[in-house]
Each structure stands twice: as C-alpha cells, then as structure tokens.
NUMAR-373970 format. One record per residue (C-alpha): x, z, y. Coordinates in Angstrom, 2 decimals. Layout:
<pts>
xx,zz,yy
X,Z,Y
...
</pts>
This chain:
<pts>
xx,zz,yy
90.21,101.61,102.21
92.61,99.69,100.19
90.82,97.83,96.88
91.09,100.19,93.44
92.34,98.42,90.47
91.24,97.20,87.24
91.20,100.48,85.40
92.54,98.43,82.68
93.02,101.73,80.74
89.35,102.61,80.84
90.21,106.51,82.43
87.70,106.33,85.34
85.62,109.09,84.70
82.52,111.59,85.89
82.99,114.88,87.09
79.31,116.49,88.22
79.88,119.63,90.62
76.95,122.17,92.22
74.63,118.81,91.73
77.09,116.15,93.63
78.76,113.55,91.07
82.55,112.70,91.79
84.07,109.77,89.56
87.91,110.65,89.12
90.76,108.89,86.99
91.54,111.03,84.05
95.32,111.42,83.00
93.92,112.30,79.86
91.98,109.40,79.48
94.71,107.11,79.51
96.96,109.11,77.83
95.05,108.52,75.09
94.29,104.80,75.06
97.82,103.45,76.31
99.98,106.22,73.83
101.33,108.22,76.65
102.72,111.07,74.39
102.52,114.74,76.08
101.98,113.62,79.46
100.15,117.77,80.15
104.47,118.69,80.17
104.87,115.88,82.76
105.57,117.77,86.11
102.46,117.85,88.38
104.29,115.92,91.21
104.72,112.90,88.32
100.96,113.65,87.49
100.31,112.63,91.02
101.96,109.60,90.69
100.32,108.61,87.59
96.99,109.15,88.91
98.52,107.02,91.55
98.91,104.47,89.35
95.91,104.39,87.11
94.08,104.30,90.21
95.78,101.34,91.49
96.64,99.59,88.58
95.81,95.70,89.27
97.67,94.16,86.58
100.08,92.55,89.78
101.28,95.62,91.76
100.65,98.00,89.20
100.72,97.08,85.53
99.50,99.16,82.38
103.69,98.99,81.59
104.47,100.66,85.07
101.77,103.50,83.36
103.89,103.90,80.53
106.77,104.45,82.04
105.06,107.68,83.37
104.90,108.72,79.72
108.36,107.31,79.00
109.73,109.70,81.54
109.80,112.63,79.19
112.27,110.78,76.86
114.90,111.17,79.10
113.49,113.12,82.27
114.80,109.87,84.16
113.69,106.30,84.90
115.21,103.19,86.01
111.61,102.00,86.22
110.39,100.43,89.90
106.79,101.79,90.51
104.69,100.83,93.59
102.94,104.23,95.22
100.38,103.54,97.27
99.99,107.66,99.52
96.22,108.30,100.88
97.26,108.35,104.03
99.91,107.87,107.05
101.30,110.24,109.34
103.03,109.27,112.48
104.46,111.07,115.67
104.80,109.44,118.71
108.13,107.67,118.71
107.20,104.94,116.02
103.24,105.62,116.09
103.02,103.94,119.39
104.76,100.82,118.69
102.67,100.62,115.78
100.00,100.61,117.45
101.24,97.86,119.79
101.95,96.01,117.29
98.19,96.50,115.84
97.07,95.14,119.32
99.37,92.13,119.04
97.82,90.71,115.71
94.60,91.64,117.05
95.77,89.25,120.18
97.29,86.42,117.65
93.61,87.18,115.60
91.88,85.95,118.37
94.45,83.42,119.49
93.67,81.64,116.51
89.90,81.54,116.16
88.85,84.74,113.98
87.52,87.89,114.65
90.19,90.45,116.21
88.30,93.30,114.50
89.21,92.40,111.31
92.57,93.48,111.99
92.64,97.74,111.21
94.85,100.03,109.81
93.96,100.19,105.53
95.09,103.08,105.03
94.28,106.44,107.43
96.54,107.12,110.11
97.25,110.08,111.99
99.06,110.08,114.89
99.97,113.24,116.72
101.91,113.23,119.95
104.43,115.42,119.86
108.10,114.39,119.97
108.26,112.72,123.60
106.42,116.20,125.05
109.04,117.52,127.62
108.55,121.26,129.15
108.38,121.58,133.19
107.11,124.86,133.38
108.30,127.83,131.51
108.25,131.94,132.28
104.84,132.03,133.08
100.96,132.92,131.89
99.91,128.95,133.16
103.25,127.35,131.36
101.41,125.68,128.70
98.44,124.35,130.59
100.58,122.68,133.10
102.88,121.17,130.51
99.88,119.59,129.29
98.88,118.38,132.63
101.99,117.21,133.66
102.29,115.09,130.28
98.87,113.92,130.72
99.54,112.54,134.17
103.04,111.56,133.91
102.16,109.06,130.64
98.70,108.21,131.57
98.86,104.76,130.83
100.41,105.57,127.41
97.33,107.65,126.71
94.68,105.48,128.07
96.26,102.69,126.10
95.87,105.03,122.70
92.73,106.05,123.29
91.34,102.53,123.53
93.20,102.01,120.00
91.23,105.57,118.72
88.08,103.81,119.35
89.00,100.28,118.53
90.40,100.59,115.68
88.95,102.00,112.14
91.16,104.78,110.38
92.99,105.56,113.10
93.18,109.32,114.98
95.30,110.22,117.53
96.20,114.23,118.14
96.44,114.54,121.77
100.00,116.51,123.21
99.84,120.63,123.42
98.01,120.74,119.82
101.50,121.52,117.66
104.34,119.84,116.04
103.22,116.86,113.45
104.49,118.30,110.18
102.37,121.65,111.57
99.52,120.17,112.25
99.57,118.26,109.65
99.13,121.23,107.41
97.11,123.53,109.30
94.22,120.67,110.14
95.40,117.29,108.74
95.66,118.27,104.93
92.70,118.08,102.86
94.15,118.58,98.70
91.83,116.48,97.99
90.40,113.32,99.24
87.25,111.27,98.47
86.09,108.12,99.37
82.46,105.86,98.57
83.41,103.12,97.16
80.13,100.84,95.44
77.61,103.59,95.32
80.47,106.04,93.78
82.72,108.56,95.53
86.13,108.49,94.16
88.32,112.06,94.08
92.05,111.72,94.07
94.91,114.01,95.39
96.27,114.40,98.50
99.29,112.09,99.43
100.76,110.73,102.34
104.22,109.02,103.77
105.14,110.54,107.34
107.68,109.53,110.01
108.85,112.95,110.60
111.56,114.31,108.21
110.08,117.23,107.82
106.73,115.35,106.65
108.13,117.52,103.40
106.42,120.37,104.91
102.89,119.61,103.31
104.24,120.41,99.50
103.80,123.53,100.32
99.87,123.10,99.82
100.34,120.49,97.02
100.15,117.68,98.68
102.66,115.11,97.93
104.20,114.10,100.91
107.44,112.94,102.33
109.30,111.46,105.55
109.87,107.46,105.56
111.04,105.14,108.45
108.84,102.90,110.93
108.45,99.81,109.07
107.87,101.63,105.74
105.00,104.06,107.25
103.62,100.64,108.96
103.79,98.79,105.87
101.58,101.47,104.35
99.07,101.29,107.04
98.40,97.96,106.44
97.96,98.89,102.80
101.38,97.90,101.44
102.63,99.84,98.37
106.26,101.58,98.84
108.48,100.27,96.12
110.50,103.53,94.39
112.07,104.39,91.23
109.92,107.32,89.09
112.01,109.92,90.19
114.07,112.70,88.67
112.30,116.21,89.25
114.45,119.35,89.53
112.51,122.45,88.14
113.10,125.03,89.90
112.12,128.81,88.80
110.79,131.45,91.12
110.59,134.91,89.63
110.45,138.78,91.50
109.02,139.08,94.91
111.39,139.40,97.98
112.22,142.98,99.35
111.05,144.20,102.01
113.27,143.26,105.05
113.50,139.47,103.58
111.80,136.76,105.30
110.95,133.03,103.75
113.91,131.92,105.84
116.36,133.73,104.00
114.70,132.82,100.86
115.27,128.98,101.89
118.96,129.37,102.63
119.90,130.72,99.78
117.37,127.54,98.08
119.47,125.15,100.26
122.93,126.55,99.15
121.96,126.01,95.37
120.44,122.70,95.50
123.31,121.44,97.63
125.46,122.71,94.72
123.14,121.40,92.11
122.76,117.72,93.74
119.29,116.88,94.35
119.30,113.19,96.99
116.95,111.09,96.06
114.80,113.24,93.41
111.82,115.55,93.66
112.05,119.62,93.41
108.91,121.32,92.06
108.71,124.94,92.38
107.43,126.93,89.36
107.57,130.79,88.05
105.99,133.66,88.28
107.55,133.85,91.85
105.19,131.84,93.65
102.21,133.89,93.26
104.03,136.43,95.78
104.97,133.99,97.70
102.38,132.61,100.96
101.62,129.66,101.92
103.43,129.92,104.73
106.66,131.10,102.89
105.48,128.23,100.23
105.37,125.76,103.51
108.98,126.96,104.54
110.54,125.36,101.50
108.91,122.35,101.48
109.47,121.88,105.11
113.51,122.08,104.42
113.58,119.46,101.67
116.07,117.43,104.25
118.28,120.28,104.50
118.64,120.17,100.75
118.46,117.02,99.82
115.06,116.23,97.80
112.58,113.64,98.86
110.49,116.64,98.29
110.42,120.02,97.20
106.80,120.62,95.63
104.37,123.33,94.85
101.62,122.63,92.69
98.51,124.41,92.30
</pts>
C-alpha cells in the first residue's frame, strides 16, 4: 500500500459500524481547521479528490496549500492549481499490462543483479489486469463457439499466460482476469469495483472511495457506480503502480441536470447521443461532468454506466454519478 500522510490537518477520524471501527478522513474536519469555506457545495467528484488529498497529504507531494485550493475552487469554479492524485487502484488490459509486467520482472532481474532481495520489487498500488483486447474469434455460428475461442487463445498464447501467471503469484497486488471473462471496462464494473475500499494500516483500517486510472478509454465506464475513474496511457498507469502520484490541474466540473424519465421506446443509448451532441456543443476536453437531478433516480445503473462509459465520445475526462 502506498504510505498515508501527515494528516497535518488533524481530519482522520472514527466511524464505528454494526461493532467494526473504520478510521476515515473527514472533509469536514479539515474544512474546519484549514478555512475551507462551503466545501458541502463542492461537487462530489472534487470531494473525492480532496479526500484524496487529505489522505495523502505529506507536506512534499501534497501540501496543506494544495488542500486549499480544493476550497479555493468555489471562488471561481476553476483552478490553475497542480494537484498530485494518487487513484486506489490500476486497471490494465492486455496490450500495455503485459509489458508492464515485463518490465516488473526486469527490475526484479536488475534487484537481484545487484545484491538485494528481488521480492522487494511489487506493484504499490493494486493492479488488475484483464485480458481482453488481443482475444481474436476462430469459431463463430455455433453452441461450442465460445469454449473453443477460449481454448484456442489458451493454446495459441500459452507462453504469454504461463509467463502471467507466474507474475499472479510472484508478485503482491497484482490479479490477472484470464480471456473469455468480458471486456475490461465491463468487468471492471460488474466484479472489479468495490465503492469503497479499506485497508489495515497500524492496527487501523482506513475507508476511502473508490478510484482508479485505467488503460482503456472507456475506463470512464465505472462513474456510473461512483467511482472515480478514468483512461490514462502506459507509462502513466505504470507510474501509478509503482505508487507515483499523476500530476493534474483541479479540474473544471460541468453540472449537468437530469430531470423526467425516458419514454417508453427510448433506450440509454439514445439518451447518450443526444448527451454527446450537447457536450460537444458545450466544450467539455479536459474537465469532469457530474450528473445530477431528479433524473437519475429513473435512471439504472446500467443506463447510469452508459454515460460514463462515453465520456471519450464527449470529451470529459469523466462524466460522474455520485451517490
């Protein structure tokens, strides 16, 4: 796990629950003792990122001035303010997870090369890895089409998976999601997605959100169960494997209002083109879109999960629904 911070801001706190206790980092908490104004208007994707930082804040990395930005926000619903987001976890697919994994090997090999122990080399930060995008389909038409697909991968890339499943059980935070299970950003949200995570850390288990960088586009899709996710490249996912922060600005967030319930005869995918056409128009590259209105309650999560999921198509880094 990587190292908490200083929790300079004293907002650690207790939360007891059905007899288990659950320390947590309270925005509340700070709010009060570093002057953050109203941060309870902040949109909940920024209140994920201030948690984010109060949890993290080291006085290097993360300062108590990066924490007042977050309240600072609300001044101008912008920032030119660099922040360093640290996401619970990493999502991969095949195409970059692999040589990531290589490269794991390598240091382990330069590790031991040099003297130390090869074991201290492990990803920080959990990775996921779930083979999907190199999957090619040889059968089709038939009742056995799937099972043989599977087969046929299996055999065809055996090395490949012999090679992964030595770095399953070699290395610590690491899980790979064999071929024929689903596409990434789908599993990811049907079995990968927990809302909430917790961790023991000195006697204490920690509670925080939900957050992850993936190296699927369409990583997006997991906003749709409030968890704050989005698509990065290679190096950046790596980088947060080995417990390196991603360096971004506090975004802008887009509010946008769901109201009514869709007719009968309307599906979530006409719903998201006509969200795509307006947030084209509107202009939304590089900021987050968080979903609010009476609207969502009719909406599923599976309608909810088709929105997020086409955050590319229109632009955002995200497009969010909180809970």
């Amino acid at each position: 796990m990587i190292a908490l911070g200083q929790d300079t801001l004293k907002s650690r706190r207790t939360l007891d629950v059905n007899g288990a206790s659950y320390e947590y980092y309270s925005l509340e908490a700070a709010a009060a003792a570093a002057d953050l104004g109203e941060i309870e208007r902040l949109p909940v994707s920024l209140k994920v990122l201030l948690e984010n930082l109060l949890r993290f804040e080291d006085g290097r990395s993360v300062t108590v001035d990066d924490v007042r930005a977050m309240g600072q926000w609300l001044d101008e619903r912008k920032s030119d303010r660099e922040i360093a987001y640290r996401p619970a976890r990493v999502l991969m697919q095949d195409f970059t997870g692999v040589p990531a994994v290589v490269d794991l090997a390598a240091m382990r090999n330069a590790v031991a090369d040099l003297g130390g122990d090869p074991t201290d080399i492990n990803p920080l930060a959990p990775v996921d890895l779930v083979i999907d995008h190199s999957v090619a389909v040889d059968n089709f038409g038939s009742d056995h089409a799937f099972e043989n697909n599977v087969n046929i991968e299996m055999s065809r890339n055996q090395e490949r998976y012999e090679f992964l499943r030595w770095g399953q059980n070699a290395f610590d935070n690491f899980r790979v999601v064999p071929p024929g299970t689903g596409i990434c950003h789908q599993v990811n949200l049907e079995c990968l997605g927990q809302t909430v995570w917790t961790d023991d850390v000195d006697g204490k288990t920690i509670a925080y959100p939900d957050t992850l960088v993936g190296t699927d586009s369409h990583t997006t899709m997991i906003n749709g169960l409030a968890v704050l996710g989005w698509g990065v490249g290679g190096i950046e996912a790596e980088a947060a494997m080995l417990g390196q922060p991603v360096s971004m600005l506090i975004p802008e967030v887009i509010g946008f209002r769901l109201s009514g319930t869709l007719r009968e005869g309307t599906t979530a995918t006409d719903l998201v083109l006509t969200v795509v056409e307006m947030l084209r128009a509107r202009g939304v590259v590089g900021k987050f879109v968080e979903f609010f209105g009476p609207g969502i309650e009719s909406l599923s999560l599976a309608d909810r999960a088709t929105l997020a999921n086409m955050a590319p198509e229109y632009g955002a880094t995200c497009g969010f629904f909180p809970v």
